[in-house]
N, CA, C and O atoms as a DFTB+ gen file, in Angstrom:
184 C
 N C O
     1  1      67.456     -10.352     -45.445
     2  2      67.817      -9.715     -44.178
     3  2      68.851      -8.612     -44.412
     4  3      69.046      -7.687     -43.624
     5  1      69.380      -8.761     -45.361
     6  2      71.401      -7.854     -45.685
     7  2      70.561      -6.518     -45.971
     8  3      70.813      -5.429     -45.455
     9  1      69.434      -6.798     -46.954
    10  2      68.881      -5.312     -47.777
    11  2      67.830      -5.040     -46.637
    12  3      67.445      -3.928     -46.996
    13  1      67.306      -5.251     -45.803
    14  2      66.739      -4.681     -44.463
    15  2      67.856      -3.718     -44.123
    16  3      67.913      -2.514     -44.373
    17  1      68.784      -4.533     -43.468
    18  2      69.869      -3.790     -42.763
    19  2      70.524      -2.703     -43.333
    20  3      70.690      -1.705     -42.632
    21  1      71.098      -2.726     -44.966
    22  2      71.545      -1.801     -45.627
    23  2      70.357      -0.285     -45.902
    24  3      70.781       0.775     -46.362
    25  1      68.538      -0.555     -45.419
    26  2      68.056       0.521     -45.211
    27  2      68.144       1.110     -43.956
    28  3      67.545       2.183     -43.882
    29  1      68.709       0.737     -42.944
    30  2      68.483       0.866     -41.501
    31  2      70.366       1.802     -41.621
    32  3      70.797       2.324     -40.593
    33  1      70.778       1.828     -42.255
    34  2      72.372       2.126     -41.910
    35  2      72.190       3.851     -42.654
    36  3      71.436       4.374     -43.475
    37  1      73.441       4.318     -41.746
    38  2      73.381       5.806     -41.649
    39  2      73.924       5.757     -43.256
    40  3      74.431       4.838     -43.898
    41  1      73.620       7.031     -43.588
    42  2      74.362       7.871     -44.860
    43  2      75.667       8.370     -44.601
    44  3      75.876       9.273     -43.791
    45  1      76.780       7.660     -45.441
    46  2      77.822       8.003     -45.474
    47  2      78.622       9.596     -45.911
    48  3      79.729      10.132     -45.865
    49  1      77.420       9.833     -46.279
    50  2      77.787      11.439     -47.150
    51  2      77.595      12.623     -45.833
    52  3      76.543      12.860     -45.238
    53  1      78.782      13.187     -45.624
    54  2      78.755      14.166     -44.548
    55  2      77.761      15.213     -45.059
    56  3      77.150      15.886     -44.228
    57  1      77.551      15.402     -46.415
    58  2      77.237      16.785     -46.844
    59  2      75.466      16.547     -46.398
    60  3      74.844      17.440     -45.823
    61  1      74.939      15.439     -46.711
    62  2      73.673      15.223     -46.038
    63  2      73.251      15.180     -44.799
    64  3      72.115      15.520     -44.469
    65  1      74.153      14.749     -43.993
    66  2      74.126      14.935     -42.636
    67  2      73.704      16.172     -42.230
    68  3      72.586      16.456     -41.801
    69  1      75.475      17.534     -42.517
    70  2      74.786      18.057     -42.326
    71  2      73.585      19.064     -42.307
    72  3      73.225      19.770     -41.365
    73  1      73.051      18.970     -43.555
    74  2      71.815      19.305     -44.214
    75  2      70.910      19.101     -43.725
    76  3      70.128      20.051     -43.687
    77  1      70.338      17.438     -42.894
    78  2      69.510      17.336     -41.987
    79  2      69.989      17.374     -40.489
    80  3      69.024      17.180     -39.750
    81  1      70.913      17.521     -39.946
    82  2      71.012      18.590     -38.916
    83  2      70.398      20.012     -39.193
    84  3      69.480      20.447     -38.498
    85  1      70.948      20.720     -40.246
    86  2      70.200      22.179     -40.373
    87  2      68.740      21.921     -40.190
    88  3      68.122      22.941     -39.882
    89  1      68.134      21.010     -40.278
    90  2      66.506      21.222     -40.817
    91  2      66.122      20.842     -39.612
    92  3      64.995      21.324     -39.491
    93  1      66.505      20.006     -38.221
    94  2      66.524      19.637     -37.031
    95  2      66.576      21.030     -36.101
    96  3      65.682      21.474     -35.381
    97  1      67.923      21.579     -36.351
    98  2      68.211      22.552     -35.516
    99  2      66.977      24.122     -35.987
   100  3      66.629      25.142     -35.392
   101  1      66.718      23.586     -37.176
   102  2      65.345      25.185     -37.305
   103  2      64.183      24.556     -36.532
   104  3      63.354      24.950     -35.712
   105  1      64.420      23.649     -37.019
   106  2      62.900      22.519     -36.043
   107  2      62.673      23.008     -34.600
   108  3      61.660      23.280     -33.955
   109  1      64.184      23.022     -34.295
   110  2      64.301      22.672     -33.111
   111  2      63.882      24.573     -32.303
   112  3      63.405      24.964     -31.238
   113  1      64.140      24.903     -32.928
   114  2      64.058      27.109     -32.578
   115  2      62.955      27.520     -33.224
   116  3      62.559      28.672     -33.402
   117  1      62.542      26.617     -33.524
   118  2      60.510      26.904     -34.006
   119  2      59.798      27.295     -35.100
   120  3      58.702      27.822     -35.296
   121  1      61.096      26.731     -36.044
   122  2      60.746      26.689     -37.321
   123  2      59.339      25.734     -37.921
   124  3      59.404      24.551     -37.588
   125  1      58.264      26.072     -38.646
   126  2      57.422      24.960     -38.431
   127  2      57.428      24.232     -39.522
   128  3      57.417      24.795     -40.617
   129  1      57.445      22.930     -39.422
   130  2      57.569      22.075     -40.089
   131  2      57.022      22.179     -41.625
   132  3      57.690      21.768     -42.573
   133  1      55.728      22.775     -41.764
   134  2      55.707      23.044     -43.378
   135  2      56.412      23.715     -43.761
   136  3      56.316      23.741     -44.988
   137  1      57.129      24.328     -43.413
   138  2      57.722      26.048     -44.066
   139  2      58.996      24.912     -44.113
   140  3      59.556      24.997     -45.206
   141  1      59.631      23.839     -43.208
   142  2      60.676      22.818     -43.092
   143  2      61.007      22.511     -44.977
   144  3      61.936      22.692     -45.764
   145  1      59.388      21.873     -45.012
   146  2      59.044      21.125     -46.314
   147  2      59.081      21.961     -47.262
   148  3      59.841      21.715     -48.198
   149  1      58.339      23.075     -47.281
   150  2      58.683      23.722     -48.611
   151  2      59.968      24.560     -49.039
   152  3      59.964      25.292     -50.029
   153  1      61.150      24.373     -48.141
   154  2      62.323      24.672     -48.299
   155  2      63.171      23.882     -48.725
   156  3      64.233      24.004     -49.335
   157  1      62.470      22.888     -48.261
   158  2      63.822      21.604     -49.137
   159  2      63.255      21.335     -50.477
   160  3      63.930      21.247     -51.502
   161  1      61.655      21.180     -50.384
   162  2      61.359      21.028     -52.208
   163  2      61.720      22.416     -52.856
   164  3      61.868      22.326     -54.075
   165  1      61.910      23.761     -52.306
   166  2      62.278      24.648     -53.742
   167  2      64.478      24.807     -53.506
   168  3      65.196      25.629     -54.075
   169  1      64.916      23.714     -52.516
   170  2      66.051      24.069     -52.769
   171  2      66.485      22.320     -53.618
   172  3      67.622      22.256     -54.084
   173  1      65.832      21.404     -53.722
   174  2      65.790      19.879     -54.650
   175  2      66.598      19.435     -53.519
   176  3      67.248      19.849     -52.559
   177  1      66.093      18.015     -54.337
   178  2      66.612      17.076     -53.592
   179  2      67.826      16.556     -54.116
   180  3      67.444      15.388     -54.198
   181  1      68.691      16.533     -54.424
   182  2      70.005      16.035     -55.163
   183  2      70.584      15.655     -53.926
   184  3      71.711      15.161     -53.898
């Protein structure tokens, strides 16, 4: 049940946050979602 819960819990790292805020807020002004995807695979995932 603990390792359920520990996938369900936010990311402590601000810097990811707000990284997926940025990708929300292009989402959100009509950015389209593939062009979303192929921006985060040529900027990595680290």
């Amino acid at each position: 049940m603990e390792r359920m819960m520990r996938a369900f819990r936010r990311s402590g790292d601000p810097e990811k946050q707000k990284g997926a805020i940025g990708y929300v807020l292009a989402w959100l002004l009509g950015v389209p979602i593939p062009i979303l995807i192929i921006v985060a695979l040529l900027r990595g995932c680290s």
